[in-house]
ROMAR-518534 format. One line per 10 residues: number of its first residue (from 0); their letters; for each residue x, y, z of C-alpha. Coordinates in nm, 3 decimals, m for minus. Layout:
NUM> A> X,Y,Z; ... .
***
This chain:
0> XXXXXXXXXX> 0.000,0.000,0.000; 0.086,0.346,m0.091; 0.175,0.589,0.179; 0.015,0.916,0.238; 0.331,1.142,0.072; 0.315,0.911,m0.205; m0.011,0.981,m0.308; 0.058,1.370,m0.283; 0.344,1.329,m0.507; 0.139,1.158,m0.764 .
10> XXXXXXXXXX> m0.124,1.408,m0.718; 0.116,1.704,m0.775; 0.264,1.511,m1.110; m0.083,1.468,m1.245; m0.121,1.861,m1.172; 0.143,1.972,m1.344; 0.109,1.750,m1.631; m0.232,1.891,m1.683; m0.083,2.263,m1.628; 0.132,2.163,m1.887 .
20> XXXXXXXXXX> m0.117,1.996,m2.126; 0.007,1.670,m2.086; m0.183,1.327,m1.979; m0.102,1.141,m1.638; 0.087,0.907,m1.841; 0.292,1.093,m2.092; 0.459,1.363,m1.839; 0.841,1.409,m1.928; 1.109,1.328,m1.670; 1.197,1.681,m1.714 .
30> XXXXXXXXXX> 1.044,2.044,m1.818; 1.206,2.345,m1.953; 1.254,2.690,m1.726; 0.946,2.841,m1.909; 0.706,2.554,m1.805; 0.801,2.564,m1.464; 0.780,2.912,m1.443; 0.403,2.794,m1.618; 0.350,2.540,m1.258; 0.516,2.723,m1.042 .
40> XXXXXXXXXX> 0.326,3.071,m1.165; 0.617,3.308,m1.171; 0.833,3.455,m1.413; 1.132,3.297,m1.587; 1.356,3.555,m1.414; 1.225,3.475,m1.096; 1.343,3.128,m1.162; 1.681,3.268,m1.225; 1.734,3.462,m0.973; 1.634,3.182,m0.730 .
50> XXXXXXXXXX> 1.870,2.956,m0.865; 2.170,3.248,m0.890; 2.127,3.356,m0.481; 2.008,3.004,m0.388; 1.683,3.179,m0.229; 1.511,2.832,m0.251; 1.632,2.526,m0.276; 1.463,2.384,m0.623; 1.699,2.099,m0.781; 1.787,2.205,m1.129 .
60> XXXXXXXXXX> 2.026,2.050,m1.424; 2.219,2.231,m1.582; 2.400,2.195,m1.941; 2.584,2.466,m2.110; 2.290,2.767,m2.075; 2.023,2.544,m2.084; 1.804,2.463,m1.736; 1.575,2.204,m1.677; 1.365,2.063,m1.359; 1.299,1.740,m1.335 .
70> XXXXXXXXXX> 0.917,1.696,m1.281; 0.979,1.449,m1.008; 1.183,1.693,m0.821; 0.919,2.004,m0.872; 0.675,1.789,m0.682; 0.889,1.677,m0.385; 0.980,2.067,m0.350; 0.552,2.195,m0.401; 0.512,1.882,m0.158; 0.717,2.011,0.122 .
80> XXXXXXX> 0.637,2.381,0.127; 0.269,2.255,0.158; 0.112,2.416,0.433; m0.209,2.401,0.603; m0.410,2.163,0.897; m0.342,1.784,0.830; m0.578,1.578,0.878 .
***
């Protein structure tokens, strides 16, 4: 059986894949800066400038000037600044 933080994590993938216009079952492994600046609802500078000062810590990849976020890791980070009453 699934545990609770599990099931949020799925939940959150399913989100952003329909954010992003993609199905439950075709989300990529990983999403450019400008659709997670599309999820995450800020700009593509903000993005930047959280990864230059290190503001929040969001796992990114890095090659040459591109960026990418691997959907898996967007989740886990909207998963843990969840707040709210539990339960």
């Amino acid at each position: 059986m699934q545990n609770e933080s599990d099931l949020l994590l799925r939940e959150i993938v399913k989100e952003i894949a329909g954010t992003l216009g993609f199905t439950e079952k075709n989300v990529p492994t990983q999403i450019n800066e400008g659709q997670t600046s599309i999820v995450l609802d800020v700009k593509p500078a903000t993005l930047c400038n959280w990864r230059c000062t290190g503001r929040y810590n969001l796992p990114f990849i890095k090659t040459g000037r591109l960026v990418r976020y691997r959907v898996a890791d967007l989740a886990a980070w909207i998963a843990k600044r969840r707040t709210g009453m539990e339960g």
